[in-house]
TORKOL-4160 file (C-alpha; in steps of 0.2 Angstrom, whole numbers, padded with zeros to 4 digits, m for minus):
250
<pt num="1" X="0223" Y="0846" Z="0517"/>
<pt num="2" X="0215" Y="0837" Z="0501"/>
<pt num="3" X="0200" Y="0845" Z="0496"/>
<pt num="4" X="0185" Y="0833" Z="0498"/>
<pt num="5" X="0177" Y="0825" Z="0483"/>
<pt num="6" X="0158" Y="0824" Z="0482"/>
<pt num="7" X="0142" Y="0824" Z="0472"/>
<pt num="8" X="0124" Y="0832" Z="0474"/>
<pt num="9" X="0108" Y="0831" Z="0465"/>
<pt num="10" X="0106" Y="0843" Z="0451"/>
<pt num="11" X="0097" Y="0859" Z="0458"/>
<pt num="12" X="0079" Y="0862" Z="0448"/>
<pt num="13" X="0087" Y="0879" Z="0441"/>
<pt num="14" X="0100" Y="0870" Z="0433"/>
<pt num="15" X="0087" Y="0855" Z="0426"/>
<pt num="16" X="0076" Y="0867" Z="0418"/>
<pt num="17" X="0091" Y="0874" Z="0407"/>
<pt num="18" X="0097" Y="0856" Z="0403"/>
<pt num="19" X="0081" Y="0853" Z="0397"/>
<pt num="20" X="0080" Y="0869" Z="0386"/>
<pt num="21" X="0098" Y="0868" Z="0379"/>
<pt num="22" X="0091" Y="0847" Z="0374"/>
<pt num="23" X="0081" Y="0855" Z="0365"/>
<pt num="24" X="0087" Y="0869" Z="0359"/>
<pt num="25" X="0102" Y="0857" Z="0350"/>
<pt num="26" X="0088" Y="0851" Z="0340"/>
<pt num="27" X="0083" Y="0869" Z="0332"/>
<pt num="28" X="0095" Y="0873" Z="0316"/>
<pt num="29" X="0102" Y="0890" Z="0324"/>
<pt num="30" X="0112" Y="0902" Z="0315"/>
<pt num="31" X="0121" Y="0917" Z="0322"/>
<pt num="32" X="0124" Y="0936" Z="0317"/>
<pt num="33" X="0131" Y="0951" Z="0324"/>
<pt num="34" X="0126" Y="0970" Z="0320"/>
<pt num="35" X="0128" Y="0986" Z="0324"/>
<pt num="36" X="0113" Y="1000" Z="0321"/>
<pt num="37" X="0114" Y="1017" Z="0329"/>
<pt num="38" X="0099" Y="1021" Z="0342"/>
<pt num="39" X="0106" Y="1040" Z="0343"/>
<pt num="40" X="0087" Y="1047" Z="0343"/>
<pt num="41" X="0080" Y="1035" Z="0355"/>
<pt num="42" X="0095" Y="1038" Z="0370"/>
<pt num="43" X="0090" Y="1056" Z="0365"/>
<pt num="44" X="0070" Y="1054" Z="0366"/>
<pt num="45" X="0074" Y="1045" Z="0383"/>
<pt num="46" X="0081" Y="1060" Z="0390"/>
<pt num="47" X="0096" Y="1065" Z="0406"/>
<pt num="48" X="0083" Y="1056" Z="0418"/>
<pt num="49" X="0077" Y="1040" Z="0408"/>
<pt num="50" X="0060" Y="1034" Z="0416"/>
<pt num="51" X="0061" Y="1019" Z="0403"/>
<pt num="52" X="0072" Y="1005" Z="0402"/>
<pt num="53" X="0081" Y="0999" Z="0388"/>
<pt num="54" X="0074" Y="0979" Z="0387"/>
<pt num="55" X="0055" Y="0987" Z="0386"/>
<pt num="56" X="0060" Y="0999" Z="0370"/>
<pt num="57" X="0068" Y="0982" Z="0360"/>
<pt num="58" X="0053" Y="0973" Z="0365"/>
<pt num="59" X="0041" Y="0986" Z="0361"/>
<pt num="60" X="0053" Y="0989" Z="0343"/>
<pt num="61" X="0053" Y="0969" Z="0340"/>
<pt num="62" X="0036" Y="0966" Z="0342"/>
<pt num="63" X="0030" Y="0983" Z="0328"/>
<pt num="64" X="0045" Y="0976" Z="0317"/>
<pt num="65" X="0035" Y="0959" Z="0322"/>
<pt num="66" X="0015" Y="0966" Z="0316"/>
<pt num="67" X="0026" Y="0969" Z="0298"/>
<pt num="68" X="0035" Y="0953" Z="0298"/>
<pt num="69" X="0026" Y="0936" Z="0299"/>
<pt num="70" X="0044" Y="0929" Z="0302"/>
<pt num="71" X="0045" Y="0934" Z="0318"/>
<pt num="72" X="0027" Y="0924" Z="0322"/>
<pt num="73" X="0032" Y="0907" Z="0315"/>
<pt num="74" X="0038" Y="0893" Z="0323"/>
<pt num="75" X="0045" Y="0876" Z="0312"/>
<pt num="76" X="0034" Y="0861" Z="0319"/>
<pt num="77" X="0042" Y="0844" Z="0318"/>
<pt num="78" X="0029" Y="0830" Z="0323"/>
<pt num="79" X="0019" Y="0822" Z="0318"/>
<pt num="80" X="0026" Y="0830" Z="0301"/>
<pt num="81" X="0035" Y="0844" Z="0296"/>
<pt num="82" X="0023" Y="0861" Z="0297"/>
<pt num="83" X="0024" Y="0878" Z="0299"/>
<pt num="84" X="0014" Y="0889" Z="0311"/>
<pt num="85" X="0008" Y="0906" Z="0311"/>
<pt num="86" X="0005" Y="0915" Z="0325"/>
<pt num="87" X="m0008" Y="0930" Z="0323"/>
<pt num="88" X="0001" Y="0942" Z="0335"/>
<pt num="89" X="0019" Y="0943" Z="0342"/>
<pt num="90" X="0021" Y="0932" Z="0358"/>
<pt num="91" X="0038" Y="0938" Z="0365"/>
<pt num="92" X="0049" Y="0929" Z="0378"/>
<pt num="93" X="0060" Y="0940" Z="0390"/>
<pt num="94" X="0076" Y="0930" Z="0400"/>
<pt num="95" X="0074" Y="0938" Z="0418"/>
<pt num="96" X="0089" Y="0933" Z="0429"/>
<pt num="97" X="0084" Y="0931" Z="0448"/>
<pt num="98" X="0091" Y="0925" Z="0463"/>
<pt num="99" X="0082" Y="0911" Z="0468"/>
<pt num="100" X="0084" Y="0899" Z="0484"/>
<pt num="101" X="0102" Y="0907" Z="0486"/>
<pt num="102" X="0110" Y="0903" Z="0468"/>
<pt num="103" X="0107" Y="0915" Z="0450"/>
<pt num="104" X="0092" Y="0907" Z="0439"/>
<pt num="105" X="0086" Y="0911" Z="0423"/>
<pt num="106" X="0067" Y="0912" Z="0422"/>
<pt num="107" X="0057" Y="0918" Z="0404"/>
<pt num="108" X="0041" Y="0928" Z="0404"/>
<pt num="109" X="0030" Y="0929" Z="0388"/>
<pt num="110" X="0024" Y="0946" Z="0382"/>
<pt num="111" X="0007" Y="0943" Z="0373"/>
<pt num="112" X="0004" Y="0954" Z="0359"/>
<pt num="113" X="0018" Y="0967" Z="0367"/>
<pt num="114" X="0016" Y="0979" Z="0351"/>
<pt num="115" X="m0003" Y="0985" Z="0356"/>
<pt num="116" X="0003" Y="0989" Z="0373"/>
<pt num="117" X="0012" Y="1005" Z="0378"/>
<pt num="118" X="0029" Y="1006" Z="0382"/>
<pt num="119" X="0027" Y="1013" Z="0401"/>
<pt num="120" X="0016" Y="0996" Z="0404"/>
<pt num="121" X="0029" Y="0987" Z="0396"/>
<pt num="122" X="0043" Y="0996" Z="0407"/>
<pt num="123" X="0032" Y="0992" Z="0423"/>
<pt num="124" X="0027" Y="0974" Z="0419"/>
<pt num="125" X="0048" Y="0970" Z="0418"/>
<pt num="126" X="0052" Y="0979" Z="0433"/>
<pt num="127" X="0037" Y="0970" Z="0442"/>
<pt num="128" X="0047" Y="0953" Z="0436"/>
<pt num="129" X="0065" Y="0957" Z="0443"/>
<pt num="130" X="0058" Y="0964" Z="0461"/>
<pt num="131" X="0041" Y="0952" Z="0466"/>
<pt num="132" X="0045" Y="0935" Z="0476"/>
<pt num="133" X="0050" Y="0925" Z="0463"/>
<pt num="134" X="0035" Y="0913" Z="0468"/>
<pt num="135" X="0023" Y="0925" Z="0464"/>
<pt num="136" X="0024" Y="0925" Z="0444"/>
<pt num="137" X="0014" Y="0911" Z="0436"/>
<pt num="138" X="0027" Y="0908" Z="0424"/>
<pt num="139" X="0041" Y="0906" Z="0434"/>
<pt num="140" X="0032" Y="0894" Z="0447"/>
<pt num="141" X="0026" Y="0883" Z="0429"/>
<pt num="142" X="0044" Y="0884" Z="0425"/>
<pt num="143" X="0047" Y="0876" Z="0441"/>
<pt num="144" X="0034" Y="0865" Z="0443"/>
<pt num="145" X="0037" Y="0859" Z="0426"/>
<pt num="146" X="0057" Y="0854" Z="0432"/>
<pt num="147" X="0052" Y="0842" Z="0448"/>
<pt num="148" X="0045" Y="0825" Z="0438"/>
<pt num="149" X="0059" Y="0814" Z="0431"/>
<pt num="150" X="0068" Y="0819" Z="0417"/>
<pt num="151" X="0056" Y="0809" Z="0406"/>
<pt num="152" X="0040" Y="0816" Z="0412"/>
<pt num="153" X="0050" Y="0832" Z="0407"/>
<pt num="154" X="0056" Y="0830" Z="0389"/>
<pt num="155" X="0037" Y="0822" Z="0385"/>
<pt num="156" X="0031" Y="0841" Z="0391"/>
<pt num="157" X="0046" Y="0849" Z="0384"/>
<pt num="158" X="0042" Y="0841" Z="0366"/>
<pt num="159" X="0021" Y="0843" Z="0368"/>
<pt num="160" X="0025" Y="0861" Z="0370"/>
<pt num="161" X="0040" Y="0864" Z="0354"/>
<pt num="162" X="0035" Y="0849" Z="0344"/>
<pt num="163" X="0017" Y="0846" Z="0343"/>
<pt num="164" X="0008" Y="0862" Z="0347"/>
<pt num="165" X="0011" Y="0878" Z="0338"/>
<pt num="166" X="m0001" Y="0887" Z="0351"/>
<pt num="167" X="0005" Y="0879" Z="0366"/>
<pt num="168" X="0024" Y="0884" Z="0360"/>
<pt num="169" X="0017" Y="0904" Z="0359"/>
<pt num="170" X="0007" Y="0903" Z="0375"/>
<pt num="171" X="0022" Y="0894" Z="0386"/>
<pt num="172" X="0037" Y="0899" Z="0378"/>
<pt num="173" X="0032" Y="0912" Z="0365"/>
<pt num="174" X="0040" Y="0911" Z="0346"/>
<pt num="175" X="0054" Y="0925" Z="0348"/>
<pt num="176" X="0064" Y="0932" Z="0363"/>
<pt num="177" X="0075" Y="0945" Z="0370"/>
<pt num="178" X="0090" Y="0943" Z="0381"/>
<pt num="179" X="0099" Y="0959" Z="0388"/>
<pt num="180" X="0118" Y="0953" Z="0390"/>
<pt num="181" X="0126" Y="0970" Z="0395"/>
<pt num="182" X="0144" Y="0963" Z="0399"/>
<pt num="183" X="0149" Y="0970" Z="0381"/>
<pt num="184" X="0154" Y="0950" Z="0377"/>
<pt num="185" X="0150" Y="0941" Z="0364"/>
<pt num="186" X="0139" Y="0924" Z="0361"/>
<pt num="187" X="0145" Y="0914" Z="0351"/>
<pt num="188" X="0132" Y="0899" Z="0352"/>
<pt num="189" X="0115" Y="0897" Z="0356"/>
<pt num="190" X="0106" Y="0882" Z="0362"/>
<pt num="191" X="0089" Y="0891" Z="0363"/>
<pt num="192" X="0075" Y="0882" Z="0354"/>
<pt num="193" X="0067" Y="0899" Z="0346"/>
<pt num="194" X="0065" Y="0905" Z="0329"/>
<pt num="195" X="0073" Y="0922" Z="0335"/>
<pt num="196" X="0085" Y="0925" Z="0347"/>
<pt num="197" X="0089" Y="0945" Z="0350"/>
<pt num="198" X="0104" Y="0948" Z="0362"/>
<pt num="199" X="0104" Y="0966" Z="0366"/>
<pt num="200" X="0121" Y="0975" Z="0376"/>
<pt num="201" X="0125" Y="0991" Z="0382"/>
<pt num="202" X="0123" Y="1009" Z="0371"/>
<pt num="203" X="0139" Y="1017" Z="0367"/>
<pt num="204" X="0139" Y="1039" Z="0369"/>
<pt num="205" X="0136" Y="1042" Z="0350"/>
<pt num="206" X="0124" Y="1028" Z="0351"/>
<pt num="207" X="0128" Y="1012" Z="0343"/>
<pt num="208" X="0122" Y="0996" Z="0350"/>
<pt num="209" X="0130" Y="0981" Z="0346"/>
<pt num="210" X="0117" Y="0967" Z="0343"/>
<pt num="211" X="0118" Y="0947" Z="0341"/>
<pt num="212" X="0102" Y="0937" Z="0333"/>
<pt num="213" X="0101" Y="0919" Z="0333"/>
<pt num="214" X="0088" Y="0913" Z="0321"/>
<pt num="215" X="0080" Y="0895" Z="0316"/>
<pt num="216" X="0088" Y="0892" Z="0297"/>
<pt num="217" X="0070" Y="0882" Z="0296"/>
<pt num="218" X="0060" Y="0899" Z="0295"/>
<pt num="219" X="0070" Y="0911" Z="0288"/>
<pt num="220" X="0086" Y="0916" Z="0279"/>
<pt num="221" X="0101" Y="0926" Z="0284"/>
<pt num="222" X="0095" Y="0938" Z="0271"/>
<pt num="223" X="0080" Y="0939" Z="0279"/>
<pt num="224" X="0088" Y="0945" Z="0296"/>
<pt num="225" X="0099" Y="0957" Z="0287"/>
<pt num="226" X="0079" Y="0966" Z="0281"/>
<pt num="227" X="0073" Y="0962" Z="0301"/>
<pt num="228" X="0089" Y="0972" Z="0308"/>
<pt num="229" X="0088" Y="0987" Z="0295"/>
<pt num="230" X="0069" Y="0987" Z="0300"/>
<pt num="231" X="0072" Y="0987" Z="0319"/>
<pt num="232" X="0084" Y="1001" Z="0317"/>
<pt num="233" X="0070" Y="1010" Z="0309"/>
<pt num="234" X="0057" Y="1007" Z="0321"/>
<pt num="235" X="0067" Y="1012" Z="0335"/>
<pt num="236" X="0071" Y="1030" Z="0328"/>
<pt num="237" X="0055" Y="1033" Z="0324"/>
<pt num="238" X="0039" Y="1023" Z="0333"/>
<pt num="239" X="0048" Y="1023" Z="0349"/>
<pt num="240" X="0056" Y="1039" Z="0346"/>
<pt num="241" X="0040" Y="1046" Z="0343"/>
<pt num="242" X="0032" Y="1037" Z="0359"/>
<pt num="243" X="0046" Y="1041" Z="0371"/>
<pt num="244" X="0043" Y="1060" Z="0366"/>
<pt num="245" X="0023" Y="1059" Z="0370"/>
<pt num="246" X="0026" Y="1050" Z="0389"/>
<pt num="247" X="0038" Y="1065" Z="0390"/>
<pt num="248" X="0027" Y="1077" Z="0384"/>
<pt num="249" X="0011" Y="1070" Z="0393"/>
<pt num="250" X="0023" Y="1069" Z="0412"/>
């Protein structure tokens, strides 16, 4: 029997991520991979973990962030040609969710992620994978913002990236975090971000194999090579050192 052709609207999960990958064409992304040992940190976080991984490469990008004004700055194009500092980190998680029977992508910003403590951190993202997905404001705007037509949507889209350096840190922060545990690679990104962190699974002697994604308008490659050797830092010894006080203080 011959299959039945057909077409169907765009579902709104789908029209959110054509309208981040259009604008995410625009951004001047470059990629990188590396590989750092985290040996201490799966050490610190013990038989029995109590923290998951995404909170510790949040918590270890947004210190590396406090040092780095790289990580807080965003390339404005209109009305002309700026660049935007941001005063703290303003992080983006991707959380994956089931929603109205299909997988979506939804993103939750992280304000200022380095001055809270990683147990708050670890709490916040498990709140976001197991509520209703209704309940989060920043999924419903995510929503909300993909019902008008698609013009209606690309004016927000470009207010938010474009124009306001604020708006872009409050709504879609200036950096984000993407845990991709299938031990693949990505080879492009259409993510409109000035840093892009893809994070995988952490081999027995402790190796993580990491992939960045970084606007070519804010910073160099050379640039990331000092962010990466920095994060690798961070996470053997600020959150090593924090991992072993929650343990102590339990």
């Amino acid at each position: 029997m011959k299959s039945e052709r057909r077409y169907y609207s765009v579902p709104l999960q789908r029209r959110w991520m054509n309208d981040l990958v259009h604008f995410g064409k625009k951004a001047h992304m470059m990629g990188s991979a590396w590989r750092i040992n985290v040996a201490p940190v799966a050490a610190a976080r013990g038989a029995e973990p109590s923290i998951g991984w995404s909170a510790i490469w949040l918590k270890a990008l947004a210190l590396v962030g406090r040092r780095r004004p790289e990580l807080r700055t965003a390339y404005l194009p209109f009305p002309f040609a700026r660049l935007y500092f941001h005063p703290e980190m303003s992080c983006t998680v991707v959380i994956e969710r089931t929603w109205r029977g299909a997988a979506a992508l939804f993103f939750e910003q992280f304000a200022g992620p380095e001055n809270r403590p990683l147990l708050a951190l670890d709490q916040g993202l498990r709140q976001l994978r197991q509520v209703p997905v209704e309940s989060v404001g920043s999924f419903r705007r995510v929503i909300r913002f993909a019902r008008p037509p698609v013009l209606v949507r690309r004016l927000i889209w470009s207010l938010v990236f474009n124009w306001s350096g604020r708006a872009r840190a409050k709504f879609m922060g200036l950096c984000g975090l993407n845990p991709f545990p299938t031990g693949g690679k990505i080879v492009q990104s259409a993510v409109p971000a000035s840093f892009m962190l893809y994070f995988g699974l952490i081999a027995p002697n402790g190796d993580a194999d990491i992939q960045i994604f970084y606007d070519h308008r804010v910073m160099d490659g050379v640039e990331v090579f000092r962010i990466v050797r920095d994060l690798e830092a961070t996470m053997n010894r600020d959150i090593v050192a924090e991992l072993q006080s929650s343990r102590a203080q339990s």
